[in-house]
C-alpha positions as CSV (number, residue, x, y, z in Angstrom):
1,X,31.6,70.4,309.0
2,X,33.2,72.5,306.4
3,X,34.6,70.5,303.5
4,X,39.0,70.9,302.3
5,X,38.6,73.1,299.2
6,X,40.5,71.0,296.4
7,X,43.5,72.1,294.7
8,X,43.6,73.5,292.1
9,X,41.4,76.3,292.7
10,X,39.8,77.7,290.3
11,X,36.8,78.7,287.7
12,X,36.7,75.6,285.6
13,X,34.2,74.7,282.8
14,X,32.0,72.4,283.2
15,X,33.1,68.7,281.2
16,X,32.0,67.8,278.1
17,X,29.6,64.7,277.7
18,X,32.4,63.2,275.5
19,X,34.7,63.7,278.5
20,X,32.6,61.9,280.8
21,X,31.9,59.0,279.2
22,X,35.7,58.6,278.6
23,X,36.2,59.1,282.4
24,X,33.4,56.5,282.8
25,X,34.8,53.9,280.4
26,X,38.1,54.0,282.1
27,X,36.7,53.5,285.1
28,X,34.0,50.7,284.4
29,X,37.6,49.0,283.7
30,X,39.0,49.6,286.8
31,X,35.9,48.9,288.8
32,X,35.4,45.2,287.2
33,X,38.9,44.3,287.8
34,X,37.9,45.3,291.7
35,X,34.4,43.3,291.6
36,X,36.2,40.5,290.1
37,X,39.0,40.6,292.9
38,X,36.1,41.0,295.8
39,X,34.3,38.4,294.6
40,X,37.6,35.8,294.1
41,X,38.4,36.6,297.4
42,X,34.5,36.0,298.6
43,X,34.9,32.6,297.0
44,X,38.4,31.6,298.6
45,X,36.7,32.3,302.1
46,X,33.5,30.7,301.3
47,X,35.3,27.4,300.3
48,X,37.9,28.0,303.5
49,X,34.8,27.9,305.7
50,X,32.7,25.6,303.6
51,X,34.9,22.9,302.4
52,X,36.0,21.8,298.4
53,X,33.1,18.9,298.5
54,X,30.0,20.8,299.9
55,X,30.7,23.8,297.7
56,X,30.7,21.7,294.8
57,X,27.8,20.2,295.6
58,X,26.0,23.4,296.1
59,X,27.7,25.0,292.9
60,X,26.3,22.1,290.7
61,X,22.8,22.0,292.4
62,X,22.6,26.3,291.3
63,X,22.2,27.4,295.2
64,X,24.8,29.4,295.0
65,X,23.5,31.2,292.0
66,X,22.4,35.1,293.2
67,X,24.3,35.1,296.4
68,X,22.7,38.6,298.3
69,X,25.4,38.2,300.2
70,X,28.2,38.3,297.8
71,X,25.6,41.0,295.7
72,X,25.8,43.2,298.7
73,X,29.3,42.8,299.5
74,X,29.7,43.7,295.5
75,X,27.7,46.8,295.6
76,X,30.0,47.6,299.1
77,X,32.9,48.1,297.5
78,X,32.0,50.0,294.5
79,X,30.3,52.7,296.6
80,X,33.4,52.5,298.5
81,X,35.9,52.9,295.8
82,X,33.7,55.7,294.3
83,X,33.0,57.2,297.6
84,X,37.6,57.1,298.4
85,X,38.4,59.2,295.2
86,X,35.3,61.4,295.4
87,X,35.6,63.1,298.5
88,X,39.7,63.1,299.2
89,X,40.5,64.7,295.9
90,X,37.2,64.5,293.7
91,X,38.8,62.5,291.4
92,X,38.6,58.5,290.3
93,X,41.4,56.9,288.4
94,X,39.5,57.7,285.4
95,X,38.7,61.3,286.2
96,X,42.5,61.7,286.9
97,X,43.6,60.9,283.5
98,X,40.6,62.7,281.7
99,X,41.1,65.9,283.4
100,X,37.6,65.6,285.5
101,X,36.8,66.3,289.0
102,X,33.8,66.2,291.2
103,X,33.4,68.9,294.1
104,X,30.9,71.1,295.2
105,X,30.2,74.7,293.8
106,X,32.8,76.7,295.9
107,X,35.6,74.5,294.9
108,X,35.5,72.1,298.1
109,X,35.0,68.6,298.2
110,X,32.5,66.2,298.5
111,X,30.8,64.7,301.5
112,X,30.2,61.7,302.1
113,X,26.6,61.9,302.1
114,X,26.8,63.6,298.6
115,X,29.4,60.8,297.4
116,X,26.3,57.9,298.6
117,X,23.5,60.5,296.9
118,X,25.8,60.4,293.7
119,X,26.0,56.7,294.0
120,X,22.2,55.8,294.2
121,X,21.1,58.1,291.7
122,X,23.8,57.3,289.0
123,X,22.3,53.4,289.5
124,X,18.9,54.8,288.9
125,X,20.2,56.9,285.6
126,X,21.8,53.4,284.2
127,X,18.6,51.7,285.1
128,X,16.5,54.1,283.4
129,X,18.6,53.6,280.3
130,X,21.1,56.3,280.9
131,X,18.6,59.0,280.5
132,X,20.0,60.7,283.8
133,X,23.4,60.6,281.9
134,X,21.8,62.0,278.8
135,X,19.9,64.7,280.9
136,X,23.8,66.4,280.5
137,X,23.4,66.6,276.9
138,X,20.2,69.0,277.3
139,X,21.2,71.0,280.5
140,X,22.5,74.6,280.5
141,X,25.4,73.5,282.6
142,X,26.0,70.0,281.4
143,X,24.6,68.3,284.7
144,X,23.3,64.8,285.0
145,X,20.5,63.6,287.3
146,X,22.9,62.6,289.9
147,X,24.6,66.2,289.5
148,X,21.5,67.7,290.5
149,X,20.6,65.6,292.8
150,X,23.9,65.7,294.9
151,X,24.7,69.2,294.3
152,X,27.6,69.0,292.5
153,X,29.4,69.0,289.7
154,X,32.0,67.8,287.3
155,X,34.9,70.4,286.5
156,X,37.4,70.3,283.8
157,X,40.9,70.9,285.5
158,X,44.1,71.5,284.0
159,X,47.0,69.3,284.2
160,X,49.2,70.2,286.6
161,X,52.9,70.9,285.7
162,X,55.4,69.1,287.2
């Protein structure tokens, strides 16, 4: 199924490392405020169902120490808050204020099979000690592993007048 082109349309440039990482910053903000939230509210439920006495006593003895659960509920809702902006609009928080946006060659937007391609291979760029992120710094059109990868790529677009 065809993709909504985004709006505006246009040839942009591709963004500047600089840019990126500025988008990125801003949103590593935004994105522990969110696993902080998710993982307040995994608590509140887990005591709900648990009781005050038992989860202390599990607390102190460590066994709730590397909870998958609560890991895989975490890693849930940051592919989901990345995988919201980038394909209705092509834009996170961060990208929004920094003039960047994610979308595939002819303009449109992203699916979301390429927002989940993005996802996994940005963790593998950070876990490889940002050398996908890096990999921007030496291509011809500023892409990064999980550019390539994904087939897409970040755009700089102009602020809209209002």
């Amino acid at each position: 199924m065809p993709q909504p082109l985004l709006h505006p349309q246009g040839d942009f440039p591709a963004v500047g490392f600089s840019r990126r990482l500025a988008a990125m910053f801003y949103d590593f903000l935004l994105c522990t405020a969110l696993l902080i939230v998710t993982a307040g509210v995994y608590k509140m439920i887990q005591l709900a169902i648990i009781g005050e006495t038992r989860m202390r006593a599990l607390t102190d003895a460590g066994a709730l120490d590397g909870d998958p659960l609560l890991s895989t509920i975490l890693l849930f809702a940051l592919f989901g808050f990345f995988a919201k902006f980038w394909t209705h609009g092509g834009q996170t928080l961060g990208m929004q204020v920094w003039g960047v946006r994610v979308q595939n060659a002819d303009g449109s937007a992203i699916s979301l099979w390429q927002a989940l391609l993005r996802f996994v291979v940005s963790i593998a760029s950070w876990l490889c000690l940002g050398l996908g992120f890096f990999w921007a710094l030496f291509d011809k059109r500023q892409r990064t592993w999980h550019d390539l990868y994904s087939d897409t790529q970040l755009v700089r677009v102009p602020k809209l007048k209002r």
